[in-house]
C-alpha positions as CSV (number, residue, x, y, z in Angstrom):
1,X,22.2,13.9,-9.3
2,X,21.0,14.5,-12.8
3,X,20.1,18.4,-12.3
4,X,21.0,21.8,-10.6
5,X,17.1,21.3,-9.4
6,X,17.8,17.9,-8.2
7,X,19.8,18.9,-5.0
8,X,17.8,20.1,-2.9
9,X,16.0,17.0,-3.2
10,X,18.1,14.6,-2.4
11,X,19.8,16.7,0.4
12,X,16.1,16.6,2.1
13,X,15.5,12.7,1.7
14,X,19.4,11.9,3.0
15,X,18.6,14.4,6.0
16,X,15.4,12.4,6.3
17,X,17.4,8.9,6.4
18,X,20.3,10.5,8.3
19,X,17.8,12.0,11.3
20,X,16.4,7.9,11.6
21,X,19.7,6.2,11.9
22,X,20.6,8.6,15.1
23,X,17.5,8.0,16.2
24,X,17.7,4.1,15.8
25,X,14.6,4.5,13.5
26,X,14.5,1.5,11.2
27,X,14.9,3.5,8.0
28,X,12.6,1.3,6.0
29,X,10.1,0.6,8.3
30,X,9.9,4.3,8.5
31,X,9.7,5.3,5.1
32,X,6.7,2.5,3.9
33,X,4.9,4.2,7.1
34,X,5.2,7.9,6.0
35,X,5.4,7.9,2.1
36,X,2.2,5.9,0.7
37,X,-0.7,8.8,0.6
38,X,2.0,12.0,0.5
39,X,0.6,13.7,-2.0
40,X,-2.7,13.5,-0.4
41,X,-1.9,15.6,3.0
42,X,-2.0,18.5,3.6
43,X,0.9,20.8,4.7
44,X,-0.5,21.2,8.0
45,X,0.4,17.4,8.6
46,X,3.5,17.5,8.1
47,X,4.9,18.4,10.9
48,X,3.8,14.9,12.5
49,X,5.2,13.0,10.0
50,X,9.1,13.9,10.7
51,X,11.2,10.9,11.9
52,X,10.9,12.5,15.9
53,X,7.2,12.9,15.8
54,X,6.5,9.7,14.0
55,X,8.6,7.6,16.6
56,X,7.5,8.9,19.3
57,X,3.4,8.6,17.7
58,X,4.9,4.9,17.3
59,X,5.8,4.5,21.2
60,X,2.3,5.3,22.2
């Protein structure tokens, strides 16, 4: 992993990937939906951009 401060990291982003393939969430399709303009939310929106929230915002 590189670093001690590394970890956490990618223990988050594997959790992330982990949560869409029990879900049947295509992990790709997924990740180009939620990661372009990140930095620019706020924290407040975050919440609707998990893998649960997203799909079902998708099945609308």
């Amino acid at each position: 992993m590189g670093s001690v401060e590394a970890g956490p990291r990618v223990v988050a982003i594997l959790s992330v990937v982990e949560s869409c393939r029990r879900m049947g969430i295509p992990v790709r399709q997924y990740l180009l939906s939620v990661l372009p303009g990140m930095g620019d939310r706020k924290v407040s929106e975050v919440a609707e951009l998990t893998p649960t929230a997203w799909w079902r915002g998708q099945q609308a």
